[in-house]
C-alpha positions as CSV (number, residue, x, y, z in Angstrom):
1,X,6.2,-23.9,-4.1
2,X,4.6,-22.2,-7.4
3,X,5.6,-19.0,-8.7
4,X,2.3,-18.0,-7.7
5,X,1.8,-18.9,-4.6
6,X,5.3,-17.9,-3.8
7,X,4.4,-14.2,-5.2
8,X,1.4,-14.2,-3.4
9,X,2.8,-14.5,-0.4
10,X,5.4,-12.1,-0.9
11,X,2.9,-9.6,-1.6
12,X,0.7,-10.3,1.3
13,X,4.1,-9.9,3.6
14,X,4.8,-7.0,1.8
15,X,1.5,-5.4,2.3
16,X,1.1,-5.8,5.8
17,X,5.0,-4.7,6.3
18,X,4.6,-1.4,4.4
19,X,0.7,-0.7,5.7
20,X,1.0,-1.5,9.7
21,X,4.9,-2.1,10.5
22,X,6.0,1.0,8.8
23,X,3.4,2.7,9.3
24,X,3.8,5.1,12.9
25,X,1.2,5.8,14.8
26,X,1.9,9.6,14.2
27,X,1.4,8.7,10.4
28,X,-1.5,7.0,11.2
29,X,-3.2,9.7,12.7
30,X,-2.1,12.5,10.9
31,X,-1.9,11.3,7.4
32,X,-5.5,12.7,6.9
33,X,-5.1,15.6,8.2
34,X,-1.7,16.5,6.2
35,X,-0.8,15.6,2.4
36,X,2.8,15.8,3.7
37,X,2.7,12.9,6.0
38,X,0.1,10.9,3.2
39,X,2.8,10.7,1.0
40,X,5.4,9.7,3.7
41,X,3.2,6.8,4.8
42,X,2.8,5.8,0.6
43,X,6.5,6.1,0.1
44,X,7.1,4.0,3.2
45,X,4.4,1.5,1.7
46,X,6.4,1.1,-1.2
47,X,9.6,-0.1,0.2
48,X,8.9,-3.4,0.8
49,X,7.9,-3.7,-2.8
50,X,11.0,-2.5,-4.2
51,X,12.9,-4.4,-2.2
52,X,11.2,-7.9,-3.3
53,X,10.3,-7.2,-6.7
54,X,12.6,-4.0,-8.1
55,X,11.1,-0.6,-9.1
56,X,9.0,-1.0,-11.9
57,X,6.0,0.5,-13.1
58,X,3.7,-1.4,-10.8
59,X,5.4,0.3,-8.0
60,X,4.0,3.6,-8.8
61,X,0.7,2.3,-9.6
62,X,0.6,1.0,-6.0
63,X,2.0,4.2,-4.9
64,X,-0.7,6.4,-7.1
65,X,-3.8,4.2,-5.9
66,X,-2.3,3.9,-2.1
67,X,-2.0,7.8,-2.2
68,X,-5.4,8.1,-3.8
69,X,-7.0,5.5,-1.4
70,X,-6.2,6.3,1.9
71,X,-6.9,9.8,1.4
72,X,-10.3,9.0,0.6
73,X,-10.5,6.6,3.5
74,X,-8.5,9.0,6.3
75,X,-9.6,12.6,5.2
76,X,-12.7,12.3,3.8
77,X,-14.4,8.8,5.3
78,X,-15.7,7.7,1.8
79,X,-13.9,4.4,1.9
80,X,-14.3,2.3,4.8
81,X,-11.8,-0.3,6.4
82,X,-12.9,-3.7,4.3
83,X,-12.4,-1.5,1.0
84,X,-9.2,0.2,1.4
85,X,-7.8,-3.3,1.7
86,X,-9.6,-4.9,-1.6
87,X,-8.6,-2.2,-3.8
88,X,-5.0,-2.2,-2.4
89,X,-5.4,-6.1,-2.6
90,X,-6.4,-5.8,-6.4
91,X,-4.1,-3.0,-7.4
92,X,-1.2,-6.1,-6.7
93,X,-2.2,-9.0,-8.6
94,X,-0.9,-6.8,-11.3
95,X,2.7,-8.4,-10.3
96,X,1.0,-11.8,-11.3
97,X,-0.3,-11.5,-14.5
C-alpha cells in the first residue's frame, strides 16, 4: 500500500475515532453550551492523532481549527453538518504534504 493511501486511511480512522467514539453523548450535547467541555471533546479528538503520528505541530492546528469549528457549528449554528467535516477533512491533508 502507498504511503498515501496508507496515511489517508489512518487519518480517516483517526477522525472518526476522536469525533464520534470518544466523543460522549454528554459532550455532545453540552459542548455548545460550555467552553469547558469544547475543549474536552478537542483534546479527546486529538488523541488518536498523537497516537498515530506523534505530537507535532499539525496536532495543534487540528486542535485550534477543531476548537474553532465546532463552536461555530454547536453554539452558534453558523456551520452546518457537511462543513464541519470538509474543513476538519482539509485541516488534515496537512500530514500529507
Amino acid at each position: 500500500m502507498s504511503y498515501v493511501v496508507e496515511t489517508v486511511l489512518q487519518l480517516i480512522g483517526c477522525h472518526l475515532i476522536g469525533d464520534y467514539v470518544l466523543q460522549s453523548e454528554f459532550l455532545a450535547t453540552t459542548k455548545g453550551k460550555n467552553y469547558y467541555h469544547l475543549f474536552v471533546h478537542c483534546f479527546l479528538y486529538c488523541i488518536p492523532f498523537c497516537f498515530v503520528f506523534g505530537f507535532s505541530a499539525h496536532i495543534v492546528s487540528i486542535f485550534v481549527v477543531h476548537l474553532v469549528v465546532d463552536n461555530l457549528k454547536a453554539r452558534y449554528g453558523s456551520i452546518g453538518y457537511t462543513e464541519d467535516q470538509i474543513i476538519h477533512y482539509l485541516v488534515l491533508i496537512q500530514f500529507i504534504l
